[in-house]
C-alpha positions as CSV (number, residue, x, y, z in Angstrom):
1,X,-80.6,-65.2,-63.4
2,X,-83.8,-63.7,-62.2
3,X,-83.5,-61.8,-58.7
4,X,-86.2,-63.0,-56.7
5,X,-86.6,-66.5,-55.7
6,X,-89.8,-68.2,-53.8
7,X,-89.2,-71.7,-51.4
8,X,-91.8,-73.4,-51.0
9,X,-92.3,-75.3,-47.6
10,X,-95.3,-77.7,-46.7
11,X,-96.7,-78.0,-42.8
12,X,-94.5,-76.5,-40.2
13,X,-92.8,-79.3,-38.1
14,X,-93.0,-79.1,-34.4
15,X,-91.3,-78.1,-32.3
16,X,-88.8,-76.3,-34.3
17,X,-88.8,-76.6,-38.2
18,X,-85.5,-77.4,-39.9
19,X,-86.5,-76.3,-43.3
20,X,-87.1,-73.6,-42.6
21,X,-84.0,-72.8,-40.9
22,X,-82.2,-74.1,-43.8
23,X,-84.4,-71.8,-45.9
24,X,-83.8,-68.7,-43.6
25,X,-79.8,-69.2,-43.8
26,X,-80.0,-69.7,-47.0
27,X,-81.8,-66.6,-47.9
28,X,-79.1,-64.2,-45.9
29,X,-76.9,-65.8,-47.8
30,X,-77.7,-65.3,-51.4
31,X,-78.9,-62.0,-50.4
32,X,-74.9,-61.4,-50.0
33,X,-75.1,-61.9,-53.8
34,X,-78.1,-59.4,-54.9
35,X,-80.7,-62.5,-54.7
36,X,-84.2,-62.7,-52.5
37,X,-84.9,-65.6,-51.4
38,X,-88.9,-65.2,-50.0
39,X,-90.4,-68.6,-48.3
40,X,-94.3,-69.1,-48.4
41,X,-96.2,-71.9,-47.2
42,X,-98.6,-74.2,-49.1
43,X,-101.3,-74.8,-46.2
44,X,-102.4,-77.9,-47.6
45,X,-102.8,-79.4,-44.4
46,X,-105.6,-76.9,-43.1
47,X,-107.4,-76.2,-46.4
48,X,-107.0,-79.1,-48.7
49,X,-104.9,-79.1,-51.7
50,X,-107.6,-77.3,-53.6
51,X,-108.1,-74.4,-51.8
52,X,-104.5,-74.2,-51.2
53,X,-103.4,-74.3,-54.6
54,X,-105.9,-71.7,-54.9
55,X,-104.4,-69.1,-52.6
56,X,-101.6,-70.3,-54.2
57,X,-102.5,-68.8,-57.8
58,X,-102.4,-65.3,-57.1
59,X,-99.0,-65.1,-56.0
60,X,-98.1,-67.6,-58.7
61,X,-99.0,-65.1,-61.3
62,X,-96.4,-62.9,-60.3
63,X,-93.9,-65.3,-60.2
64,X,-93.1,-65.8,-64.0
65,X,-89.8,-66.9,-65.0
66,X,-88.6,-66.6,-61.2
67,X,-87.5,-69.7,-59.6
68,X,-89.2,-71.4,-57.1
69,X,-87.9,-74.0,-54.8
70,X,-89.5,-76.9,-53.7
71,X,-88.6,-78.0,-50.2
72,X,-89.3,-81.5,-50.0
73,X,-89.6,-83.6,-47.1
74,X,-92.6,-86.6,-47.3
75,X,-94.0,-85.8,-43.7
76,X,-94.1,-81.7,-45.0
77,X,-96.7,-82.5,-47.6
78,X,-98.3,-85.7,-47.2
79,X,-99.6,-87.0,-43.3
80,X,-98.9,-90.4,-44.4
81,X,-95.4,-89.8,-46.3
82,X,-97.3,-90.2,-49.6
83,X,-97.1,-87.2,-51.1
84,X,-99.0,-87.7,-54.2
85,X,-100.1,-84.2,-55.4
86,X,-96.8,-82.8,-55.4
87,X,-96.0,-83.4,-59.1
88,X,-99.7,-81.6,-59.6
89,X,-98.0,-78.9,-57.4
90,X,-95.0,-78.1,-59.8
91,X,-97.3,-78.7,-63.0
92,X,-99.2,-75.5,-61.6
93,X,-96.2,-73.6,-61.0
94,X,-94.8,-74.2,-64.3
95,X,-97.8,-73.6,-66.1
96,X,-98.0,-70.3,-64.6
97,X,-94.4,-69.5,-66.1
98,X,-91.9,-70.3,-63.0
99,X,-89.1,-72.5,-63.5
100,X,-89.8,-75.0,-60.8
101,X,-87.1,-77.1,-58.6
102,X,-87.2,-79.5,-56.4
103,X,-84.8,-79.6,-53.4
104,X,-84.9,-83.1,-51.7
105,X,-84.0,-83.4,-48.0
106,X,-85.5,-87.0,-47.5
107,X,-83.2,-88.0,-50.3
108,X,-84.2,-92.0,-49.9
109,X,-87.3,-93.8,-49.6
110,X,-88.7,-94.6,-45.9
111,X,-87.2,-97.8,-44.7
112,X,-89.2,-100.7,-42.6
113,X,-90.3,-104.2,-43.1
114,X,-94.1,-104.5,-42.7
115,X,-95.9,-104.4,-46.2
116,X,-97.6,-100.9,-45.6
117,X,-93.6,-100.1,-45.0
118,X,-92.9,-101.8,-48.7
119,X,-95.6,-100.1,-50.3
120,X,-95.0,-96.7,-49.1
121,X,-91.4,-96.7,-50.1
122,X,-92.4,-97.8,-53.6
123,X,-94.8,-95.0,-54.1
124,X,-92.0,-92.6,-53.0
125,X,-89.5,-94.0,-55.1
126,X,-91.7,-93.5,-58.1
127,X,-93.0,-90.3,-56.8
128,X,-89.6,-88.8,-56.4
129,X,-88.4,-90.1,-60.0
130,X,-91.4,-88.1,-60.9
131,X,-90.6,-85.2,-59.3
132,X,-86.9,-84.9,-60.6
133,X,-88.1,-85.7,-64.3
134,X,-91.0,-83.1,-63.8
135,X,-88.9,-80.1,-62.1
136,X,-86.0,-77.6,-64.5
137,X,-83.9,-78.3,-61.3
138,X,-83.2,-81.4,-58.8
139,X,-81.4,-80.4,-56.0
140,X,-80.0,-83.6,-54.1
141,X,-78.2,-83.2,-50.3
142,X,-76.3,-86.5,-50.9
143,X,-73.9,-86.8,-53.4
144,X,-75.8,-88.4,-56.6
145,X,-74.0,-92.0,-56.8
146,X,-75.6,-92.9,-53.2
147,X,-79.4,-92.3,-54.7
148,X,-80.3,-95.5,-56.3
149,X,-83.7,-94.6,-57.4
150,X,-82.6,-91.5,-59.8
151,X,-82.3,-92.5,-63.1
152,X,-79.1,-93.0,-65.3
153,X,-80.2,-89.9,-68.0
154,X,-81.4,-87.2,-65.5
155,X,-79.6,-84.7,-66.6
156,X,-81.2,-81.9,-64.1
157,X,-79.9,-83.1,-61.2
158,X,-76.9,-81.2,-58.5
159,X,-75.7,-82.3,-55.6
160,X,-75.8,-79.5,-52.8
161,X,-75.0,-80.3,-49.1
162,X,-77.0,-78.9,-46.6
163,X,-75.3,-76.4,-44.0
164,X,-75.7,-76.0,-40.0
165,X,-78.9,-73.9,-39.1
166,X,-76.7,-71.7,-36.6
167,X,-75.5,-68.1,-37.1
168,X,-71.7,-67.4,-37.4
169,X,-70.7,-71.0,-36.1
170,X,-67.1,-70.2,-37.0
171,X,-67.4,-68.0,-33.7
172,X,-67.1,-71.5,-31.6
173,X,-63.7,-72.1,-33.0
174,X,-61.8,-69.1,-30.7
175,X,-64.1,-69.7,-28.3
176,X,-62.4,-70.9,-24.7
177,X,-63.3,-74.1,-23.6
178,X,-63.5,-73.6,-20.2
179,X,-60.8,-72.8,-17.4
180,X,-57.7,-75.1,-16.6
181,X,-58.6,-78.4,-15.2
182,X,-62.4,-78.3,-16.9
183,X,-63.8,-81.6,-17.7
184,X,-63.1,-82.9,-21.1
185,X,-66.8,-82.5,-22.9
186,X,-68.2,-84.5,-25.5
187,X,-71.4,-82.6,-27.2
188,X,-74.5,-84.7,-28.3
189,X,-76.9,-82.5,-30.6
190,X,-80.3,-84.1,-30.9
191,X,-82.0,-87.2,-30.9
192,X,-84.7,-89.1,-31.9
193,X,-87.5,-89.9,-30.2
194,X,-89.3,-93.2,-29.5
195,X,-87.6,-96.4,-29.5
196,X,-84.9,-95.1,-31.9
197,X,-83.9,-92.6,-29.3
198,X,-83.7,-94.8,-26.8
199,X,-81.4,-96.8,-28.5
200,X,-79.4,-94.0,-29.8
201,X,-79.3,-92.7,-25.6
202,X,-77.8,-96.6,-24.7
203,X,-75.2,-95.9,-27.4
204,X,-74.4,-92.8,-26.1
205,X,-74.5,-94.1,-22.2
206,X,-72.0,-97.0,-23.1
207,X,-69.9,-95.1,-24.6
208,X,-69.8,-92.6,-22.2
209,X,-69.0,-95.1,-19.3
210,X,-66.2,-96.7,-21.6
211,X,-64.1,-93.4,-21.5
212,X,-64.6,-92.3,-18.3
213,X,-63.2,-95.8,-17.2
214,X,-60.0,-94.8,-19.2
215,X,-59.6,-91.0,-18.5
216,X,-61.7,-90.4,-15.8
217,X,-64.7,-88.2,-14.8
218,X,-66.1,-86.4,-18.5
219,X,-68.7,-84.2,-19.3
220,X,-71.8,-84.9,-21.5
221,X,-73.5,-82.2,-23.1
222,X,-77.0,-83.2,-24.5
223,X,-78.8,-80.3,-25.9
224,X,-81.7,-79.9,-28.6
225,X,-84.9,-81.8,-30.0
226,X,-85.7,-84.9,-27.9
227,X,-83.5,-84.0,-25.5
228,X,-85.5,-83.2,-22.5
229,X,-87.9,-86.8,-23.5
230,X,-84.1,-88.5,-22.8
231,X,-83.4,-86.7,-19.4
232,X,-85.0,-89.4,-16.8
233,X,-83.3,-92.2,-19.1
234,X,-79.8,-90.7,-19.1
235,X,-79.7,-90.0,-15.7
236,X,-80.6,-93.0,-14.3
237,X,-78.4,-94.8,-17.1
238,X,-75.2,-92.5,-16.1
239,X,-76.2,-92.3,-11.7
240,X,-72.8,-94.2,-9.9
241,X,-70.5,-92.8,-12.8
242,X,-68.0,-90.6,-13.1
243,X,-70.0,-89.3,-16.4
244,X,-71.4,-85.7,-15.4
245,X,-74.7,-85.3,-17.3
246,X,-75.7,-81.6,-18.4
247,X,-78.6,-81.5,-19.8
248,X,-80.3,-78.2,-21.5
249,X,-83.0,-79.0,-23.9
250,X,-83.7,-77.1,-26.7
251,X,-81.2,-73.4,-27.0
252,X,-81.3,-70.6,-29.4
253,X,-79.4,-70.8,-32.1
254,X,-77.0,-68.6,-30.7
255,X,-76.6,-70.5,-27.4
256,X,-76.4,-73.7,-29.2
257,X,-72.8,-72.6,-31.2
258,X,-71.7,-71.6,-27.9
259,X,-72.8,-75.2,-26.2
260,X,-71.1,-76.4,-29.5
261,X,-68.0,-74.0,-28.5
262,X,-67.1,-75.5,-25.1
263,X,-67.2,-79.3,-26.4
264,X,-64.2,-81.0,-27.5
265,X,-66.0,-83.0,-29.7
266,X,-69.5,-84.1,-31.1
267,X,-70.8,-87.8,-30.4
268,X,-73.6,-87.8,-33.9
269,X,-75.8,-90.9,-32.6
270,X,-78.7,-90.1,-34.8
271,X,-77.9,-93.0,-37.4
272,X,-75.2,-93.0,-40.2
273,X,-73.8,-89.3,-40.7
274,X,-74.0,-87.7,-44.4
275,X,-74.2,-84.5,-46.0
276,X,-78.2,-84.1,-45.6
277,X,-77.6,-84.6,-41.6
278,X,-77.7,-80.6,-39.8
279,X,-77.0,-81.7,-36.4
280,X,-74.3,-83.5,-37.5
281,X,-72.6,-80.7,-39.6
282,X,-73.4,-78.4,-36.7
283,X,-70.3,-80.1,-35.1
284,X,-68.1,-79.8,-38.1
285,X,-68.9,-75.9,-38.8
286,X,-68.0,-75.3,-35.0
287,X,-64.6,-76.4,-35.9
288,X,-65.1,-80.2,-33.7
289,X,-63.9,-83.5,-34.4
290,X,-67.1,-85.7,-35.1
291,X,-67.5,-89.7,-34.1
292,X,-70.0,-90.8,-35.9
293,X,-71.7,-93.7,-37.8
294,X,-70.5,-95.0,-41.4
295,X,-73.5,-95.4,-43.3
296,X,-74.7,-95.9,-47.0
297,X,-75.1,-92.5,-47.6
298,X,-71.4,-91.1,-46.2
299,X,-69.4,-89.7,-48.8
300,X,-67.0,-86.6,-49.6
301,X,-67.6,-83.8,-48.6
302,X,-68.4,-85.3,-45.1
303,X,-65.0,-87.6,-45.2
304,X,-63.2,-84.3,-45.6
305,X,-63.9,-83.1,-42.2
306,X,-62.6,-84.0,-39.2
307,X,-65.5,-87.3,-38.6
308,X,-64.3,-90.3,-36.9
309,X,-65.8,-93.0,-38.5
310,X,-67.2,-96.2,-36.6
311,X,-68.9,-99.0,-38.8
312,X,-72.5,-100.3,-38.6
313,X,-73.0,-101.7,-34.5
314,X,-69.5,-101.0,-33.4
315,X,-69.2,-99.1,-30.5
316,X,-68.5,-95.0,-30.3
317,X,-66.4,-95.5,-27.4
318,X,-62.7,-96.3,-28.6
319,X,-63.3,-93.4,-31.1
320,X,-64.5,-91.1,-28.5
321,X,-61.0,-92.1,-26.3
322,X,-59.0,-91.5,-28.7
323,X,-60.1,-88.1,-29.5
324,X,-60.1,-87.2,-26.0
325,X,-56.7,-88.6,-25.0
326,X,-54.6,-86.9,-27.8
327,X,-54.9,-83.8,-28.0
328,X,-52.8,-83.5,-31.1
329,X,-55.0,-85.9,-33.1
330,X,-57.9,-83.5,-32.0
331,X,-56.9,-80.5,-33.2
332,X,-55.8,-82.0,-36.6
333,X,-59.8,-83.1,-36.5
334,X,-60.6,-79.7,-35.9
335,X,-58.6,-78.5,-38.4
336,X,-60.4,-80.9,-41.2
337,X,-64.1,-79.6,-39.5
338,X,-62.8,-75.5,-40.6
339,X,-61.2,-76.8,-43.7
340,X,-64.7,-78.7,-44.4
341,X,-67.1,-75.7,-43.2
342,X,-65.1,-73.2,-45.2
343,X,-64.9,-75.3,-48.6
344,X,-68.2,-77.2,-48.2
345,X,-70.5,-76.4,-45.7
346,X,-70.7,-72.9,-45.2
347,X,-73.8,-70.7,-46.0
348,X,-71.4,-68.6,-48.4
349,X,-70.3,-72.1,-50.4
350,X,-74.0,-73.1,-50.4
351,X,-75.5,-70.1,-51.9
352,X,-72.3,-69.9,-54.9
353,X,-73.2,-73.7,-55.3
354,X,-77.1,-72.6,-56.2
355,X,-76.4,-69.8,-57.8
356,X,-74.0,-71.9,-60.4
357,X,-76.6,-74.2,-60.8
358,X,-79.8,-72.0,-61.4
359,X,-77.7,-70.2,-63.9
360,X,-76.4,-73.2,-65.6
361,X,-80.0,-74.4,-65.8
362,X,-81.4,-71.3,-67.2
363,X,-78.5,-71.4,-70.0
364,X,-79.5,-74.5,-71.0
């Protein structure tokens, strides 16, 4: 295959951007394997498509039979989640001779119930047929039997988990927890905001409160997006308990494997886990047993790893005692997490897994 790769991201999300994390990580790693790996933006959102595709032609001139990468995400290319002009997007690119895939993070349809909810989700659905039919390469981040709306004969399509946007996680798992008689800690990474993350900061509470009933006085770590919104709601929810709140907001990278590091294990309350979810396999590369939400879209590789499944509104805290309680049914948990991270989600994995398919699809 070609050397140089492109990825293409839509407007930067605030206040930290995911993709392009995942798009950074990515890069170091394929450049392990001779392969760049150069992100540009298509500023669609301050110029207008046209202009944009217009700055857009120069560069795509030079980027004849190279691959370029589509991130996708609805909100990174429409401001509605309609993201009509995308399949106009890789027509351009592949009329200007680059093989053109498409990488999709928002692997489903928005959900919701009012009819502007209904319609939206239909254009999606259709959009996102389009875009795998269109593109020489559909990269899915859930494995392909949970995406209803592919059709039965695409036959360009490859199922690629995403990995955790954090340098050498596998540092957290020598890393001391803490000195003798330390609180047991249970991590949250990230929440949503609004009404969801209010929801997801009760769940969290209550669960919280259940174990310290059982064990005593525990630790909860919150840390990243949304975090800080939560503060005045978690510590008036946890005041009177023996659940000590520490709350830090939003860490490097670097500080947020070590946060990671001194946890005995992740609480994912961001809705069901799967293999598209960052934050969730943040806890599973740092070697930590994970209690999380069974959803429609959790499947191998994520039931490798050491996640402690809890179905749809059952509470996190039996799962959360257990864990914390045995400490031999922890480590084997861990264990599962390195296993996972090693086999699965790992930025070295990841990269072999695009390389394959790139190569198979330029064979073909």
């Amino acid at each position: 295959m070609n050397d140089r790769c492109v990825s293409l991201l839509g407007r930067r999300d605030q206040p930290t951007d995911a993709l392009e994390e995942y798009c950074h990580f990515l890069g170091v790693a394929l450049a392990a394997h001779g392969i760049s790996l150069r992100l540009e933006r298509v500023l669609w959102h301050e110029f207008g498509w046209k202009k944009a595709l217009a700055k857009l032609e120069a560069p795509a001139e030079e980027q004849k039979n190279h691959w370029v990468l589509i991130q996708y995400t609805a909100l990174a290319w429409s401001r509605r989640g309609i993201p009509l002009r995308l399949a106009s997007l890789v027509r351009f690119l592949q009329k200007h001779g680059a093989r053109c895939g498409v990488v999709f993070h928002d692997a489903q349809p928005y959900g919701g119930n009012r009819l502007v909810d209904r319609v939206r989700r239909q254009v999606q659905t259709r959009l996102m047929q389009r875009l795998a039919s269109l593109a020489d390469l559909a990269v899915l981040t859930v494995p392909r039997e949970k995406v209803k709306w592919l059709r039965a004969d695409a036959r360009n399509i490859v199922f690629i988990p995403v990995g955790a946007n954090l340098p050498s996680p596998e540092t957290a798992w020598a890393q001391e927890k803490g000195p003798p008689g330390r609180l047991p800690t249970v991590s949250v990474f990230s929440l949503s905001d609004g009404r969801v993350g209010e929801d997801e900061v009760q769940a969290i509470v209550r669960a919280m409160i259940f174990v310290a009933k059982e064990i005593g006085r525990v630790r909860l770590l919150v840390f990243g997006r949304h975090a800080k919104d939560a503060e005045k709601l978690l510590r008036e929810s946890l005041r009177a308990t023996d659940v000590e709140l520490d709350l830090r907001g939003i860490l490097s990278t670097e500080n947020a494997v070590r946060a990671l590091g001194e946890s005995d294990v992740m609480l994912f309350a961001r809705g069901p886990i799967s293999s598209r979810r960052g934050s969730a396999i943040a806890g599973i590369a740092c070697g930590l047993p994970v209690v999380a939400e069974e959803g429609l879209e959790t499947a191998a590789p994520i039931t490798e790893a050491g996640v402690v499944l809890v179905k749809h509104g059952e509470p996190f805290g039996p799962a959360l005692l257990r864990v914390l309680s045995d400490s031999a049914y922890r480590e084997s948990l861990s264990d599962l997490s390195r296993e996972a991270q090693r086999n699965h989600f790992s930025w070295e994995a990841i990269a072999k897994q695009y390389i394959a398919a790139l190569r198979g699809r330029e064979e073909t």
